[in-house]
N, C-alpha and C positions, 0 to 999 in steps of 0.2 A: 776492786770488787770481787769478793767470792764468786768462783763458778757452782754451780749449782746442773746437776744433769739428770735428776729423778724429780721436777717439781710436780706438787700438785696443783692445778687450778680449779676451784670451787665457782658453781655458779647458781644464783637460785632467785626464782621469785613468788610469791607468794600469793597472784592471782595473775591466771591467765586465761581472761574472761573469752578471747576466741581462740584461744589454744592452737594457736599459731610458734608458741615459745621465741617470739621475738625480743623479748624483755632479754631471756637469758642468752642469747645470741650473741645480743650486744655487748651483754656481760662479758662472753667468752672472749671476742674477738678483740675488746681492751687488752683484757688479759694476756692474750696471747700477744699482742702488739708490747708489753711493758715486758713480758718473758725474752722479746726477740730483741729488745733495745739493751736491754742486759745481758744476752749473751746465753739466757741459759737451756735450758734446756725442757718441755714441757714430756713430762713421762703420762698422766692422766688427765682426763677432762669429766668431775664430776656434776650433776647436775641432776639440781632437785628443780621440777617445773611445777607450780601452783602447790607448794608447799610452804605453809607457815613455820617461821622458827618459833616466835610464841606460843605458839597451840598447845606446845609439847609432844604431838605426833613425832613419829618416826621416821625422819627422811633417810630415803635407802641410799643416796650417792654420797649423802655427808657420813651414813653411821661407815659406808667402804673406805670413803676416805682413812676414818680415824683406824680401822683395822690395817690400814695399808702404812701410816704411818706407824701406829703400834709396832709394825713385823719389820720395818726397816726398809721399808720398798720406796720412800718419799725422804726430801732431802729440804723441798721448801713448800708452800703457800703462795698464791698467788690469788688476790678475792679483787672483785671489783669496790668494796666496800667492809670496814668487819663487821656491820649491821647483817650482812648476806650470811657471815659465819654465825651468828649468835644476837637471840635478842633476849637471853636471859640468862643471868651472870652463873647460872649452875653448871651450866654448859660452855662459859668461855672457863672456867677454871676445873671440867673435865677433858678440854681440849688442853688447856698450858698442861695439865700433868701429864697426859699423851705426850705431849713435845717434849718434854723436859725428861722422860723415862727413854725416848727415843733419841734423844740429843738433836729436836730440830729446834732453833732459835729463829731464822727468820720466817717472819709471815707479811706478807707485802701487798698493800692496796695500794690501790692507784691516788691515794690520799694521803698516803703516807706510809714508813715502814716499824715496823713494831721486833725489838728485839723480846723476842719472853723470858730468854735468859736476864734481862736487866731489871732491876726493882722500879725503874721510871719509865721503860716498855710497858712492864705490866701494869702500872698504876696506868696508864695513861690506856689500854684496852679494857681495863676492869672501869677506868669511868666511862669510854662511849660503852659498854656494854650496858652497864646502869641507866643512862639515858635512854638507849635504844630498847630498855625493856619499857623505863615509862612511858615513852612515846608509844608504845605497842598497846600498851594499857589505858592511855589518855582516848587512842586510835578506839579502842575497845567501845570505851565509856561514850566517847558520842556518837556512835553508831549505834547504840542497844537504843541511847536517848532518842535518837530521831524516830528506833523504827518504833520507839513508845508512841511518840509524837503522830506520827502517822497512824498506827492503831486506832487510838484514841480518838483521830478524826473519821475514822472510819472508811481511812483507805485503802486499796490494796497493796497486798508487799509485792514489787515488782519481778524480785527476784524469779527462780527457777521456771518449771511447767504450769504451764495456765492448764486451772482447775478442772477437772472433770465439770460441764455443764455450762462454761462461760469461754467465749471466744480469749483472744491473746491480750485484749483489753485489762481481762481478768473483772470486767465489770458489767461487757454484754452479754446476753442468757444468751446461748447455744440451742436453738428452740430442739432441736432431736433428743442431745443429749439431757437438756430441761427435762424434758417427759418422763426421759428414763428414770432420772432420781424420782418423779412425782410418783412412777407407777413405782417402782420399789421400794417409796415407802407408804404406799398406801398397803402394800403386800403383806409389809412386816409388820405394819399396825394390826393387819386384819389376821395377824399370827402368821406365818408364813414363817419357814428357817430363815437363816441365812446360807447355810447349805443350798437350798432349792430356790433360790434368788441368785447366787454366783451362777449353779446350774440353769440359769435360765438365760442369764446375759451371755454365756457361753456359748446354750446351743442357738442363742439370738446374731450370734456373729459381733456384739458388742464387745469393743476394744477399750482400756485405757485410754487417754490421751499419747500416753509412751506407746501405742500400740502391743501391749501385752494384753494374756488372758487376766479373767478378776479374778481372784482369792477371796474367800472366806473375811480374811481380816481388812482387806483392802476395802469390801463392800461394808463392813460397818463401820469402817472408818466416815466411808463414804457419809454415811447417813446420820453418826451421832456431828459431823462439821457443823459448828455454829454458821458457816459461811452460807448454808446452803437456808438459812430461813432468817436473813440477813441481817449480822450481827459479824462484829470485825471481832476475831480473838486475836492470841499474843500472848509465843510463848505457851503457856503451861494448860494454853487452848481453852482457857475460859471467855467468856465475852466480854467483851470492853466497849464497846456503843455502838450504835446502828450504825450498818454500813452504808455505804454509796449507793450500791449496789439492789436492784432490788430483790426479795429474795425469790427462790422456786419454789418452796413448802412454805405454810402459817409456821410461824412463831410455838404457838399450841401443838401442834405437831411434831414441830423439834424436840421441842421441850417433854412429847410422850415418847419419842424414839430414844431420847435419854434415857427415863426413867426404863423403859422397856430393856434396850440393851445393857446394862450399866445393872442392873438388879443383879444382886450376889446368888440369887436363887433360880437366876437363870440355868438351864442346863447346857452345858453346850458339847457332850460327847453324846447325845441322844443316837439310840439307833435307827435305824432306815423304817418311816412310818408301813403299817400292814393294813390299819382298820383308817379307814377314812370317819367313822363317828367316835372316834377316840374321845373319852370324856363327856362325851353330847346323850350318851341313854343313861335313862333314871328306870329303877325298879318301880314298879308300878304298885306294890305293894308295900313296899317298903319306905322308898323315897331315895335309896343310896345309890349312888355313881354305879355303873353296870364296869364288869372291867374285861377287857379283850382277853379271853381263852379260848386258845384250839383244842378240839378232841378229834382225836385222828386225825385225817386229814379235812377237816373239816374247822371251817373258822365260826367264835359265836362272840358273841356278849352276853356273860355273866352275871349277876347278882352274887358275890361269892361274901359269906359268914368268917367270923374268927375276929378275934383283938384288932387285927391290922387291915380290915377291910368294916366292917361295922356293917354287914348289909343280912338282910335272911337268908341268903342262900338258894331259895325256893323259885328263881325264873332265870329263863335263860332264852337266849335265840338268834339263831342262826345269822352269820353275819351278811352272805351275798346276798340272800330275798330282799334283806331288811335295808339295804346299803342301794340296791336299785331303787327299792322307794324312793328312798329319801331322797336321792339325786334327782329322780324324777318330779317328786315335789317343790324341791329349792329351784326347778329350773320352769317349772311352771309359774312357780311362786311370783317368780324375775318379770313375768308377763303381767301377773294380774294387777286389778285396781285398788286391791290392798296394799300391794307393793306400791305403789303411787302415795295412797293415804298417810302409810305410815311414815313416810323420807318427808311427806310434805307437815308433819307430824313433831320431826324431831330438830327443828330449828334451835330448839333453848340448848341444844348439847353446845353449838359453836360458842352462843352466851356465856356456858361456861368454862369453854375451854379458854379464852380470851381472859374471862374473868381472873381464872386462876395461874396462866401467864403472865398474865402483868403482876401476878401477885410474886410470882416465883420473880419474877426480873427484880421487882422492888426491892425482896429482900437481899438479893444479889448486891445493891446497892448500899442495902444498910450495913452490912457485910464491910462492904469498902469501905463508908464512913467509921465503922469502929474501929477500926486497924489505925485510922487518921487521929481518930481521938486519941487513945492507945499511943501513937510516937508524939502525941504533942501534950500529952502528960494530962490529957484532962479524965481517963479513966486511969484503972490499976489494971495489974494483971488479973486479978481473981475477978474483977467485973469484965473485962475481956472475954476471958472463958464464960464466965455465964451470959453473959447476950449473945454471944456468939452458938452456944448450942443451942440456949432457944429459937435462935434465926434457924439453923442451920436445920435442927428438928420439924421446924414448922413447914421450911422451902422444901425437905424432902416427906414429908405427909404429901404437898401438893401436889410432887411431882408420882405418887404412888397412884394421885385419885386422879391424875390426867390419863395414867398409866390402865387406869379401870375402866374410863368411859368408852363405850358404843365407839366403831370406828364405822363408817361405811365405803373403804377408800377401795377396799376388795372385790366392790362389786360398780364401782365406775364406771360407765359406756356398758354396763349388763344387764341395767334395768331396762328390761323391753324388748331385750336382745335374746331371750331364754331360749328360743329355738336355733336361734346362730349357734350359741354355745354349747347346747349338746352335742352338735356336728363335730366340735372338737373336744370335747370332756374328754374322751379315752385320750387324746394326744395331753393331756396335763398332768404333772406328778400328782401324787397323791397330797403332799404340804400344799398346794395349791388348789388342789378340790376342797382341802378343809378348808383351808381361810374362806373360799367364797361360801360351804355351807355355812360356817359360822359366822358370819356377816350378816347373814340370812334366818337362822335357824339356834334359838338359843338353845332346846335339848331337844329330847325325844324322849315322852314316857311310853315303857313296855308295860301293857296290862296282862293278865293270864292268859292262856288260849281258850275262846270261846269253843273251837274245835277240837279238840285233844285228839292227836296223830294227825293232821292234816299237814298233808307233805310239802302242800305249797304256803305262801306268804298267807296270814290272815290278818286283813289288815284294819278287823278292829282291835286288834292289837296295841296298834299302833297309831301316839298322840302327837303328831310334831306340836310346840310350842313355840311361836313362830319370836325372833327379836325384832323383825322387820315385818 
């Protein structure tokens, strides 16, 4: 028997679900036990822990190895298995030409030993390499199958961290964190950034489940999850059938935080809000959107004239007189019995919100039945395409006009509460005073000044136009 005094021994596995690296331990210590019965000599000990060879990632103790054989510094191979060196034959015949440029020919499992210098060494590594890919790929294929399987029943994947909102079950509500998603999307419905939403679970002392701070994207992720208005997705995050689970948010809810977030004509570089009635005053003479210009230092709203504004030009006023109002009024507003009238008023909105959820789910479904038709040959392609944009046109119409209706989720636990509220108005960003004015409050017309120079507010001026 050759002596051998530079070997290498390789050791790896491919999950090591409590990363304890016992799998490769055991690896090693064969290894080492078949290096010492031989006589030879162990120069390194590589080792890739929860690293797949399929995947095609880049394991860092196998790519040292092959540089270590490359340069001359290794003389043999010692694997527990040659599945551990390679499950995909690209990679057992970029390692034979390493060996073979290097002059090493043995490589030795505990299963047997492999000349690569020989045409019937290498045939016989080039077939378990083969197998050990298809087996990696068969491995693949009923694993995706089951976690379909499961989807499709509407169970949870048990895998990783339990969800933001649901204990370790992944199926009990979490009643604290529950809330939180209800109130942040009733926030974002009722317009609210997501900016001034992360800013609020932050300075709320709200944590991830990982205990980290939230981001911006982590928080819409949050809110467009089918999971969260209970619907089992998979994969490419679309819904696949009601879950187990029951959900936090309505269905109709979800499905406007979609259309809401997911609009291309969203803006999402907006800068830091200044006017809290942004968009809410109308020219009173004219009828057009009033738009926020300071002059000096001094803040107003506008009626401003030209191509790209369409308005007369001819009114203008002051923004804090008029911005105390209003707050004042939205918070009075919160008290009175027309606020009462009108919520008990607008029951048919939920009618159609429901309505037109189950419309968008439907077509979800016909969706999938065409695609079925389509592989079993009972459409063609060019009728494919055309049912399918008709679907597709008509579910996103619906989800535009879920996207339009009245929300009142902004002002939940504040009907009645109007005087609590102002106690803390100055403590709330400004995205946050608007969504609750506008919840409340669908514009505000400015009429002329009945006083001409009058330095304070005149407030027949001014017409709020109430949506609630």
């Amino acid at each position: 028997m050759l002596q051998r005094t530079a070997v290498a021994i390789y050791a790896r596995i491919s999950q090591d679900r409590d990363g304890e690296g016992l799998g490769v331990k055991r690896q090693v210590d064969d290894c080492r036990a078949e290096a010492e019965r031989r006589g030879w000599t162990v120069a390194d000990i590589y080792v890739d822990d929860d690293v797949s060879a399929y995947s095609g990632k880049i394991r860092p103790a196998y790519a040292r190895m092959l540089t270590d054989l490359a340069d001359g510094l290794r003389d043999a191979v010692i694997v527990w298995h040659l599945d551990r060196l390679h499950r995909r034959p690209i990679e057992l015949e970029q390692f034979v030409a390493t060996c073979t440029r290097a002059g090493v020919s043995d490589v030795v499992t505990l299963h047997g030993n492999f000349d690569l210098g020989s045409g019937d060494g290498l045939l016989v590594a080039r077939l378990l390499s083969a197998v050990a890919a298809n087996e990696s790929d068969a491995k693949r294929r009923r694993g995706r199958r089951k976690m379909q399987e499961i989807a499709e029943a509407g169970k949870p994947h048990m895998g990783g961290p339990r969800p933001f909102g649901f204990e370790a079950d992944k199926v009990t509500h979490r009643a604290d964190e529950a809330q939180v998603i209800r109130d942040l999307a009733a926030r974002a419905l009722a317009g609210e950034s997501l900016t001034s939403l992360t800013t609020w679970l932050d300075e709320s002392g709200i944590r991830t489940v990982t205990g980290k701070a939230w981001r911006t994207p982590t928080v819409r992720q949050l809110l467009l999850n089918p999971r969260m208005y209970g619907m089992r997705s998979h994969r490419d995050g679309e819904s696949l059938a009601p879950a187990v689970w029951q959900p936090i948010i309505t269905e109709a809810d979800g499905e406007r935080l979609r259309a809401l977030l997911t609009d291309p004509a969203r803006r999402t570089n907006r800068s830091a809000r200044r006017y809290v009635l942004s968009g809410l005053c109308r020219c009173g003479l004219c009828g057009a959107v009033m738009y926020s210009v300071p002059r000096h230092e001094h803040r107003r709203y506008l009626c401003r004239s030209g191509t790209d504004f369409g308005g007369c030009g001819r009114m203008a006023i002051y923004a804090d007189k008029l911005e105390r109002f209003i707050v004042d009024a939205v918070l009075l507003r919160l008290d009175s019995p027309a606020m009462e009238r009108a919520l008990s008023g607008s029951d048919h909105d939920d009618g159609e919100n429901a309505r037109l959820a189950a419309e968008i789910r439907a077509d979800g479904e016909r969706l999938d039945e065409l695609t079925l038709m389509y592989a079993d040959g009972e459409i063609d392609r060019a009728g494919l395409r055309k049912a399918r944009e008709r679907i597709e046109n008509r579910r996103a119409s619906n989800r535009r006009t879920l996207a339009r209706l009245n929300n009142h989720g902004a002002i939940d636990g504040l009907v009645g509460n109007g005087e609590q509220l102002r106690q803390r108005w100055a403590d709330l960003n400004l995205t946050r005073q608007a969504a609750i004015i506008k919840a409340v409050l669908d514009h505000v017309v400015i009429h002329p000044a009945s006083k001409p120079g009058c330095r304070g507010l005149d407030i027949d001026r001014v017409e709020p136009v109430w949506r609630l």
